[in-house]
N, C-alpha and C positions, 0 to 999 in steps of 0.2 A: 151360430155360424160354425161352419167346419174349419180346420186346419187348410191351410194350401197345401197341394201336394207339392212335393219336393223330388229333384232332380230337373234332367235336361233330354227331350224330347224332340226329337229331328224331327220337318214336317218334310222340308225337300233343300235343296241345292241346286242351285246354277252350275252344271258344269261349264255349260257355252260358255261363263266367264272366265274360266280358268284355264279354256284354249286360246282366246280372243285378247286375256290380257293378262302382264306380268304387275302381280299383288305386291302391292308395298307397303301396307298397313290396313289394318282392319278394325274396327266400331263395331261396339253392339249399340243397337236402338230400340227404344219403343215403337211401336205405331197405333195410329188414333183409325181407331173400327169400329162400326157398327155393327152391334148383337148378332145379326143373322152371319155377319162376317168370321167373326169369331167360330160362329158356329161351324162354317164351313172350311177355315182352315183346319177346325181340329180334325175333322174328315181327311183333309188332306187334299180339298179341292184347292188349290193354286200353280199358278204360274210362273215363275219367275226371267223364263227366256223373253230376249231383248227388254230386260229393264234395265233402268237409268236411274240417276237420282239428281235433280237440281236441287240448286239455293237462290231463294227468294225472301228480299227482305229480313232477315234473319231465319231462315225458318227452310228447313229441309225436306223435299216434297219428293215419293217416288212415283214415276211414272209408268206406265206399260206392264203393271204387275195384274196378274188374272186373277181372281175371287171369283169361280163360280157360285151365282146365288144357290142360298140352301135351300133346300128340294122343300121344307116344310116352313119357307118365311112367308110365303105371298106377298101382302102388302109392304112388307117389312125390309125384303130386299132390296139393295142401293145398285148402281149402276158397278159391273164387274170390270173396268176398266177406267175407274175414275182414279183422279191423283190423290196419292192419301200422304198426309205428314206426317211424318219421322219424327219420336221425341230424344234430343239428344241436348245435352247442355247446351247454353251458350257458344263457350269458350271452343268447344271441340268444334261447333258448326262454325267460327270465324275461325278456326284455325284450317279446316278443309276447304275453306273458301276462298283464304288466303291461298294454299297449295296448287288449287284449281286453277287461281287466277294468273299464276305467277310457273310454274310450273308443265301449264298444259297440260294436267290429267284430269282424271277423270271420277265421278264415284259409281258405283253399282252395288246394286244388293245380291252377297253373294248364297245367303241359305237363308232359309226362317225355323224357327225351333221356340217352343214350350216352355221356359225356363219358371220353376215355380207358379205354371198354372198361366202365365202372363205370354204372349204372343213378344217375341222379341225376333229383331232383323239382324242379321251380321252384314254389316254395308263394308266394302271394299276399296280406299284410294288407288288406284288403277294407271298405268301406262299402258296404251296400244300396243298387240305385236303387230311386227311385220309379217309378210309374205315368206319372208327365209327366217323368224324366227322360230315360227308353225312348224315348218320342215326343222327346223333343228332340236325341237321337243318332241317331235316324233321318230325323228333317229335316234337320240337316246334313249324314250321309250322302251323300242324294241330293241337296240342292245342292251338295254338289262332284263328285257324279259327272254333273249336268246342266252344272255348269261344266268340266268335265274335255273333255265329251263335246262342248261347244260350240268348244272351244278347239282344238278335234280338228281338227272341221271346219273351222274359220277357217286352219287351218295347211296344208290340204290342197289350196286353191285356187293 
């Protein structure tokens, strides 16, 4: 057997989530794949826009996420849009269930990443924005990149 490689490997990121909603705590999770699947995140075939995560039962399931099958499974390939479980303790999934229930938010999976060879999710407790909270992270936005951009030039002289 070889060593695991070590360190932490980005596959992708949900930005849409992070226009769509203000992040108020975050989880890392496993998730339960099959071989071809693995195979193709390492590629860096996935999707993560418009996904979700419910809870059922005990048990944390995401929805809407892409797995393009991999070009070399044939038979072995699983449906690219099926629900896959989330392995997260107990406690952490009653406690986000609790928050959901009681709270009205919501979970999402915000990136997936490589961590010691293992496929792991960074899943997101979420509030919706509004309509004028959108416009009010995009006026900040660009006044700091108009003060970014000004500070540029003053440094430049």
């Amino acid at each position: 057997m070889s060593p695991k490689a070590s360190g932490v490997k980005q596959i992708t990121k949900n930005r849409k989530a992070y226009h769509d909603y203000f992040i108020l705590e975050t989880f890392e999770a496993g998730i339960e794949l099959a071989g071809t699947e693995v195979k193709s995140i390492r590629m860096g075939n996935l999707n993560l826009k418009d996904s979700f995560c419910s809870i059922k039962n005990g048990e944390i399931f995401v929805y809407g996420v892409h797995i393009s099958p991999y070009e070399k499974g044939n038979i072995f390939n699983r449906d690219p849009d099926r629900p896959r479980r989330l392995l997260m303790h107990k406690r952490e999934i009653n406690r986000l269930y609790g928050k959901i229930k009681q709270d009205g938010l919501t979970v999402i999976p915000l990136s997936v990443y490589l961590k010691n060879s293992l496929v792991k999710f960074e899943v997101g407790l979420a509030r919706g924005k509004k309509l004028y909270d959108k416009r009010d992270a995009a006026a900040a936005r660009d006044a700091n990149r108009e003060m970014d951009r000004v500070i540029k030039e003053r440094n430049s002289y």
